[in-house]
C-alpha positions in Angstrom: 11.9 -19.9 -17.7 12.6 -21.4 -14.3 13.6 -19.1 -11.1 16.9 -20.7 -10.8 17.8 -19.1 -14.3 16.5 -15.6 -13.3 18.6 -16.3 -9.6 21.3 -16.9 -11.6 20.8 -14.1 -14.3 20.7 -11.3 -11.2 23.8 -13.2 -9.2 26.2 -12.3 -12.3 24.7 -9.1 -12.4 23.8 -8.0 -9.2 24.4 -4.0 -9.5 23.4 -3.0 -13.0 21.7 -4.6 -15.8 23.0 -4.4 -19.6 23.2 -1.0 -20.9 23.7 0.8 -17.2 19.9 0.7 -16.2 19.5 -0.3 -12.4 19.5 -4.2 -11.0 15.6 -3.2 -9.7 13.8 -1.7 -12.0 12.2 0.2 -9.0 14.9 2.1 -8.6 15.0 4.0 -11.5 13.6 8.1 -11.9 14.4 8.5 -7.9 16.2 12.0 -8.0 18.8 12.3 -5.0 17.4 14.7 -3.0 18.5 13.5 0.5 21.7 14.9 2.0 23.4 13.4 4.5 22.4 15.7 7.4 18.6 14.1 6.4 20.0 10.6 6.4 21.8 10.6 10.1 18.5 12.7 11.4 16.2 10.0 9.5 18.3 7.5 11.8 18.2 9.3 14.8 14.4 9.7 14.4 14.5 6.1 13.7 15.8 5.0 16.9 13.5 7.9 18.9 9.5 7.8 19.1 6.5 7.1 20.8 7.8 3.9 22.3 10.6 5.9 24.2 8.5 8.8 24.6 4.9 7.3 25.8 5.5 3.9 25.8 8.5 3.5 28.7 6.1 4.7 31.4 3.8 1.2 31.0 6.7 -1.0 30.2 8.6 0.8 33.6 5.8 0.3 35.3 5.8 -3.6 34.6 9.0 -4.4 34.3 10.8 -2.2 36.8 14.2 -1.2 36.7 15.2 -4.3 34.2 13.4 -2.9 31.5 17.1 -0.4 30.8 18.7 -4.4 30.6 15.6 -5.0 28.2 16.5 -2.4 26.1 19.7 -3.0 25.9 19.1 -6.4 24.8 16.8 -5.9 22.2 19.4 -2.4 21.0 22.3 -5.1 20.2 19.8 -7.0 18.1 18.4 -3.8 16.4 21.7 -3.0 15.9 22.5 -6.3 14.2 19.5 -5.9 11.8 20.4 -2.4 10.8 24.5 -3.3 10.2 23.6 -5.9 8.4 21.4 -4.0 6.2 23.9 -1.5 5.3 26.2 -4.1 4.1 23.7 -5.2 1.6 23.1 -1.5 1.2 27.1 -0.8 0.2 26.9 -3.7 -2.2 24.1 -2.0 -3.8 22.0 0.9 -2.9 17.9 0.2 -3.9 14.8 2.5 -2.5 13.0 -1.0 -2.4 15.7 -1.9 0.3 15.1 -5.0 1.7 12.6 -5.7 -0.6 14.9 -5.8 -3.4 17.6 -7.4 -1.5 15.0 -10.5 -0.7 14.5 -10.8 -5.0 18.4 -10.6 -5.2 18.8 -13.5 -2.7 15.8 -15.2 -1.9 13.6 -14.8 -4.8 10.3 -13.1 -6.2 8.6 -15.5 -3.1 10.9 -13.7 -0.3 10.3 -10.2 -2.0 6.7 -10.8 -1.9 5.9 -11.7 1.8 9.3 -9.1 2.5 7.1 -6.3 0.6 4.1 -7.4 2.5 4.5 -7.5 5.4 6.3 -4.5 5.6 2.6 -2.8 4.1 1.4 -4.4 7.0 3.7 -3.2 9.6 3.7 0.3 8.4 -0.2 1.0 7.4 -0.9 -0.7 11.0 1.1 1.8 12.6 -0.2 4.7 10.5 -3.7 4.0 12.1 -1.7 3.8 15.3 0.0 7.1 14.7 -2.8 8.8 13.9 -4.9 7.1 16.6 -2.2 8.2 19.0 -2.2 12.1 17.0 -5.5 12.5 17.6 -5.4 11.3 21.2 -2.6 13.3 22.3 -4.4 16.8 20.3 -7.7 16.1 22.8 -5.1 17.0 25.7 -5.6 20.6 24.8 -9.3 21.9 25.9 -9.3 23.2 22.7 -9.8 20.8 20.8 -11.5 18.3 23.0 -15.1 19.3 21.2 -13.6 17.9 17.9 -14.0 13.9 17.3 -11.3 12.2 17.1 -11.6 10.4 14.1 -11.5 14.1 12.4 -8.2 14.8 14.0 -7.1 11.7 12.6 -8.3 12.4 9.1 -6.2 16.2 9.7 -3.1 14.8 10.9 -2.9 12.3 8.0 -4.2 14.8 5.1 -1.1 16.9 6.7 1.7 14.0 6.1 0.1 13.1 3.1 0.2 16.7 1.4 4.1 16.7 2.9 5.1 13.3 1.2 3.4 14.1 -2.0 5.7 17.6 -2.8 8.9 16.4 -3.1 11.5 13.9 -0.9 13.7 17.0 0.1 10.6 18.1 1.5 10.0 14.9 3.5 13.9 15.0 4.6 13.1 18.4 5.9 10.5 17.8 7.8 12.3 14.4 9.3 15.3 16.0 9.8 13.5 19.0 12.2 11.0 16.4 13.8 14.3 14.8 14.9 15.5 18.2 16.2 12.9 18.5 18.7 13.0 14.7 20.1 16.8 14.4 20.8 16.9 18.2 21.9 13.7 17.1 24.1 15.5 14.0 25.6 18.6 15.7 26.0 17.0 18.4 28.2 15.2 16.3 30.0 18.5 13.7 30.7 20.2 17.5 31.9 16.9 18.3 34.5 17.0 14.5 35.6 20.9 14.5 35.9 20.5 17.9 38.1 17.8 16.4 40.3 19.5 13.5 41.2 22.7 15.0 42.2 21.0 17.6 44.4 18.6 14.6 45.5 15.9 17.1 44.8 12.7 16.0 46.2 10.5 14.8 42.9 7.4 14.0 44.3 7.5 13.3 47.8 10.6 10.8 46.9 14.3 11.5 47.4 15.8 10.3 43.5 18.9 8.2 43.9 19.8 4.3 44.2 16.7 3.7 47.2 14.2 4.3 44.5 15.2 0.8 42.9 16.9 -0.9 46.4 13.4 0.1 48.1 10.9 -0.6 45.7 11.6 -4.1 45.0 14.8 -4.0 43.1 15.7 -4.4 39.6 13.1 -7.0 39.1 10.3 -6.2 41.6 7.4 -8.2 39.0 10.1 -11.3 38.7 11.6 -12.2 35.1 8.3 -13.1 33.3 7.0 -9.2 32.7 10.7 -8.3 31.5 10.0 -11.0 28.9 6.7 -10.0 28.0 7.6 -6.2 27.6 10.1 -7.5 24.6 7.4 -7.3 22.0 6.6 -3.4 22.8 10.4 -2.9 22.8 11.0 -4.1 19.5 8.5 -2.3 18.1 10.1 0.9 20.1 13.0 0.2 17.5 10.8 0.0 14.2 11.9 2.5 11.4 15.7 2.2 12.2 15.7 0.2 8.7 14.8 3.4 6.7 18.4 4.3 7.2 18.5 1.1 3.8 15.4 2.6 2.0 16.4 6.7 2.4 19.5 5.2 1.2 18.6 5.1 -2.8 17.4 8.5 -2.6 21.0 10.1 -1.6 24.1 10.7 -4.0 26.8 9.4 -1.5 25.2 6.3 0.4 28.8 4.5 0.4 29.8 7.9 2.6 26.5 8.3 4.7 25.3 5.2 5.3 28.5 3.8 7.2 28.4 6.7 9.5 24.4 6.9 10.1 24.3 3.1 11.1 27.5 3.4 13.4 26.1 6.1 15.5 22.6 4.0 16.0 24.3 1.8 18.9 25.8 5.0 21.1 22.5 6.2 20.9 20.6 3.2 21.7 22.3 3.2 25.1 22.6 6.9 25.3 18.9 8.0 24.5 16.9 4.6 25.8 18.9 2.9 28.6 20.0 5.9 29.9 16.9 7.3 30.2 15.1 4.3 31.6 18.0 4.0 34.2 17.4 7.7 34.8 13.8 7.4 35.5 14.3 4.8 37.8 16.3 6.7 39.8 14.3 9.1 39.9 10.9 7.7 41.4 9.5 4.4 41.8 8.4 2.4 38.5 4.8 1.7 40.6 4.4 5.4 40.1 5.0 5.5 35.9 1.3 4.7 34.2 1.0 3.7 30.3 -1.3 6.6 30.0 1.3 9.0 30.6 4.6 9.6 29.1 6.9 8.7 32.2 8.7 12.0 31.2 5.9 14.3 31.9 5.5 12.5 35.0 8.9 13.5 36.0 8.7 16.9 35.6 5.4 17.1 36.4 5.6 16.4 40.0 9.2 17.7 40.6 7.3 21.1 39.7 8.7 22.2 36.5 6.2 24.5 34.9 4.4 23.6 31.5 5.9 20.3 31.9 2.7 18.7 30.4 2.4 20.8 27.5 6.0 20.8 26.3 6.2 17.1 26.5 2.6 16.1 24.9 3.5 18.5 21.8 6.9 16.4 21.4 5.1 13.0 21.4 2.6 14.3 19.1 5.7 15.3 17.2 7.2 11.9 17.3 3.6 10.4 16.4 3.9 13.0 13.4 7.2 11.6 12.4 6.7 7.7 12.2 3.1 8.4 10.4 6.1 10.6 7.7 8.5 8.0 7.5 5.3 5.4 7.0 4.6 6.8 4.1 7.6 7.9 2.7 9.3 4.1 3.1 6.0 2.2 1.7 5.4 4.3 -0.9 9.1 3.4 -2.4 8.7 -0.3 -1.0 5.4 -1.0 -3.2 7.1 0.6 -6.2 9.6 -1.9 -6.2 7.3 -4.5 -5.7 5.1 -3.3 -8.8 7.5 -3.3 -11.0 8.2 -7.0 -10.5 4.3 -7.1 -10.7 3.7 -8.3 -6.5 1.7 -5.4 -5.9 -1.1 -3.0 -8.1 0.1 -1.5 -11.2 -0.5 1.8 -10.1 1.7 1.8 -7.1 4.5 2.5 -9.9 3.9 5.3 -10.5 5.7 8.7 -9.9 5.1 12.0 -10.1 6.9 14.9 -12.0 8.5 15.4 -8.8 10.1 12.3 -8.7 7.4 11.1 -5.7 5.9 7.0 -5.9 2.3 8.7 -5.0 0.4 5.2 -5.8 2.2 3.6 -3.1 1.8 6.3 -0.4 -2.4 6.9 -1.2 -3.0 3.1 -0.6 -0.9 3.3 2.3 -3.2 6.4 3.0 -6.3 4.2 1.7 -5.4 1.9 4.6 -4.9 4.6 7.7 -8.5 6.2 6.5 -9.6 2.8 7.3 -8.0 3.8 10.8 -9.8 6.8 10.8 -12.8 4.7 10.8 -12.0 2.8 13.6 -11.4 5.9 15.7 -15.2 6.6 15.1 -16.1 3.0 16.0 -13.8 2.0 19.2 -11.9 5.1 19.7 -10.9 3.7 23.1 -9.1 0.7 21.5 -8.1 1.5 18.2 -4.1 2.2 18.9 -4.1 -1.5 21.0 -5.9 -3.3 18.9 -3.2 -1.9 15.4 0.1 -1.6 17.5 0.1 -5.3 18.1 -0.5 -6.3 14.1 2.2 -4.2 13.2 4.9 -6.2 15.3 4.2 -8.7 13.8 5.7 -7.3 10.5 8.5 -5.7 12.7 9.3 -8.8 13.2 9.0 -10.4 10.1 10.9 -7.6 8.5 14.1 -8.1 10.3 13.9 -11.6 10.0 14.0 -11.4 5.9 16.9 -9.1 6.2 19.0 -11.6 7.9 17.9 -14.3 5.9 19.1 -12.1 2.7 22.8 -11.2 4.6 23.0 -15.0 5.3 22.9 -15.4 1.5 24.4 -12.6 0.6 27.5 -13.9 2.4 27.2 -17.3 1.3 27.3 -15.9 -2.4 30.5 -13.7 -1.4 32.2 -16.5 0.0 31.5 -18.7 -3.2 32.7 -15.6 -5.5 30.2 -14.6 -7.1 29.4 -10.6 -5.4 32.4 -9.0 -3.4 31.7 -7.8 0.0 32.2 -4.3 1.3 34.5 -3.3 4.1 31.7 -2.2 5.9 30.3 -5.6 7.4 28.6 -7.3 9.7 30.6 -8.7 11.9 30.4 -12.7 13.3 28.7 -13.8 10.5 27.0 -16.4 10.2 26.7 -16.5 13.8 25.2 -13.3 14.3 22.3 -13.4 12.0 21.4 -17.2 13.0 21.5 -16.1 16.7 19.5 -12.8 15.7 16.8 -14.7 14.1 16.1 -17.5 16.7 15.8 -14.5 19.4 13.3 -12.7 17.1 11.2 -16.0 16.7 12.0 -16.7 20.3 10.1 -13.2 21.2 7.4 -14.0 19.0 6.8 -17.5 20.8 7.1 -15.6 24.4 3.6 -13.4 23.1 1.9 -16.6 23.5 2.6 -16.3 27.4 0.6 -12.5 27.3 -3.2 -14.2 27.5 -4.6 -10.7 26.8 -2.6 -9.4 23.9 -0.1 -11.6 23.0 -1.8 -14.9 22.3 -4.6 -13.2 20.4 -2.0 -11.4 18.0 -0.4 -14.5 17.2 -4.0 -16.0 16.2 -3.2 -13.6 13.1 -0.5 -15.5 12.3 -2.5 -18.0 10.6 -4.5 -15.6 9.2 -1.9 -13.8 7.6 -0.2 -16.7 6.0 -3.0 -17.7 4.2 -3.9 -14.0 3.1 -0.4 -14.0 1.7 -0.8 -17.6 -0.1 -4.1 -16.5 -2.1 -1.7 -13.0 -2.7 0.7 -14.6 -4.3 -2.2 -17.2 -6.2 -3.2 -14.1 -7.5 0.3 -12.4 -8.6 2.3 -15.5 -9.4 1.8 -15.0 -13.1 2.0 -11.5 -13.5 5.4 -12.1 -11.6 6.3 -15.1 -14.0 6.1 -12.6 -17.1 8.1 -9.8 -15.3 10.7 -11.6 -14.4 11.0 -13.7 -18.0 11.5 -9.8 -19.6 14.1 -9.2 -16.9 16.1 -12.4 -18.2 15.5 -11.4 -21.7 17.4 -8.1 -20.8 20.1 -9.6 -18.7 21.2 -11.9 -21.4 20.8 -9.7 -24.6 
């Protein structure tokens, strides 16, 4: 049977199959545990970690003051990715997300490197989580005796035990991680507010507009370190699509989703540009290190007790939160793929509780991996994962643009209605959203130290995913032929 029949098959039935059983099989047995107060918090977490929390103080640092227009940039694309996705999300909801979208639209090829690489963006930055868990524990005296591949292994039993109970268990625990990162920013966007009005002395430095005038202006480094910092800023934005995945686990996703994908942009330029213009104004970007959240360095030398503390235990928090979602989002990802046999057989299954645990131990299976790497390099293992997983960022948000491109061809030729809730511009937007993805991941090559060695992966990568699919291809063949025996029955 060739794939055009099957394309065709799914096209005329592209919510439900015969008899009221879902479109991906992958879908089925979820319970809808996830209210919306978890969905708009899983979003806000989304758009809030480690790159805003740790991360800003390097890129700050390099970039200087430009880094806010950066972010800004790279927000409206985010943006883009994420509206997009809950349009395809409104005309049908799926836990394999994206995943799914790419068999609806592009094929069981598209859904295969989709599901893929999305394995390899999120067990990548597992090990970096827990690299980063372990790294930011070992600030306390306490526990500086203990290795730090041990406090890796901890941290992820932790998660693990969490994202095995139950998925109103993991909401939970998003929804209260979430708590403490935007009330965290929020105070901190209150103290920096208050010290630049009364131009209280933070540092040795008077905040205001002579900390960028003085210091070499917005771009004191020139343009090329702006366009270098890109990479790190996209992969600041990773996890806003588990707004689409969390999505097939609540009851009202035409109510919630709308609403949790709106509110991403204000707080994009509330939470990241604010706070980048904020802490420019409030010392010099030569004085922000990589090796310190640019936060603590704020209040740490404008004398605000426990300053240190307080912020280290929030980025552990937000460490503790991607490592969650990780697991949560791959574990319903590689479901869908097994059941349209692209991935193990026993990533299918689920627990009385409703839980995909296959999915989220070899997800697990990977990060132990990381756990080994702490005891070899423990120096370098967060560089050496973070830039391997922005490469599936990346490739991630490509493939969901690519599916609304075809999803909106299809609507336009009548064959699947599209929702009010859209993406607006289209074609345009997605065309010009992809070539400035591609066109960030061309600009790595200019990074001799990172950059051009992470795109050596590239090739790598493609012909890992080739042999994959080698491997798969028939397994997929025969999945797919029972699929079309129960569309046309």
């Amino acid at each position: 049977m060739s794939e055009n029949a099957v394309d065709t098959a799914q096209a005329e039935a592209p919510g439900r199959h015969a008899g009221g059983t879902p479109a991906d099989a992958g879908d089925a047995d979820y319970s809808k545990g996830l209210k919306a107060r978890h969905v708009n918090m899983i979003a806000i977490g989304g758009a809030i970690g480690t790159g805003l929390f740790l991360g800003a103080g390097g890129r700050l640092r390099d970039a200087g003051p430009a880094l806010a227009v950066a972010y800004l940039v790279c927000g409206v694309f985010a943006f883009f990715v994420v509206r997009a996705l809950g349009e395809l999300v409104l005309h049908r909801p799926s836990s394999g997300s994206f995943v799914s979208y790419a068999r609806e639209f592009l094929g069981e090829k598209g859904a295969y490197v989709a599901g893929w690489m999305y394995f390899l963006n999120w067990s990548t930055t597992g090990i970096a989580d827990i690299t980063a868990i372990a790294l930011y524990t070992h600030y306390w005296s306490m526990f500086t005796s203990i290795p730090q591949w041990v406090l890796a292994l901890v941290a992820l039993a932790v998660v693990l035990v969490v994202n095995l109970i139950s998925v109103k268990v993991f909401g939970e625990m998003e929804f209260w991680f979430s708590i403490v990162k935007v009330a965290t920013l929020v105070g901190f966007m209150l103290i920096g507010v208050f010290l630049l009005v009364t131009r209280h002395d933070v540092g040795g430095h008077t905040p205001g507009p002579g900390m960028i005038t003085e210091h070499g202006g917005v771009l004191p480094h020139g343009v090329m370190p702006v366009v270098l910092v890109m990479q790190g800023v996209i992969f600041a934005y990773a996890a806003l699509e588990l707004v689409g995945v969390a999505a097939g686990e609540t009851a009202e996703p035409e109510k919630v989703v709308p609403r949790a994908v709106n509110s991403i942009m204000w707080r994009v330029a509330l939470f990241y540009v604010g706070s980048v213009v904020l802490l420019a104004l409030l010392l010099p970007g030569s004085l922000y290190s990589g090796d310190q959240s640019p936060f603590v360095t704020v209040l740490s030398k404008a004398g605000v007790p426990a300053a240190d503390d307080v912020m280290n235990l929030v980025v552990l928090t937000a460490a503790m939160s991607s490592l969650n979602s990780g697991l949560y989002s791959t574990g319903r990802i590689l479901r869908s793929m097994a059941m349209a046999g692209s991935a193990p057989r026993f990533t299918r299954v689920m627990s009385r509780s409703q839980v995909p645990y296959g999915g989220i131990l070899l997800t697990c299976a990977v990060c132990v991996l990381g756990v080994g790497l702490n005891y070899v390099v423990p120096g370098k293992a967060f560089e050496i994962v973070l830039n391997v997983a922005s490469l599936g960022v990346i490739s991630t948000w490509v493939i969901i643009m690519l599916c609304h491109l075809v999803f909106v061809r299809r609507s336009r030729a009548g064959l699947a209605p599209r929702p009010e809730f859209r993406l607006p511009w289209s074609p345009v937007t997605e065309i010009v959203t992809i070539a400035f993805l591609l066109g960030v991941l061309v600009m790595m090559g200019n990074d001799p130290d990172i950059g051009r060695k992470t795109l050596l992966l590239v090739p790598v990568i493609a012909v890992t995913l080739v042999a994959g699919w080698f491997a798969v291809r028939r397994r997929v063949a025969e999945n797919a032929e029972r699929e079309l025996t129960g569309l046309t029955k």
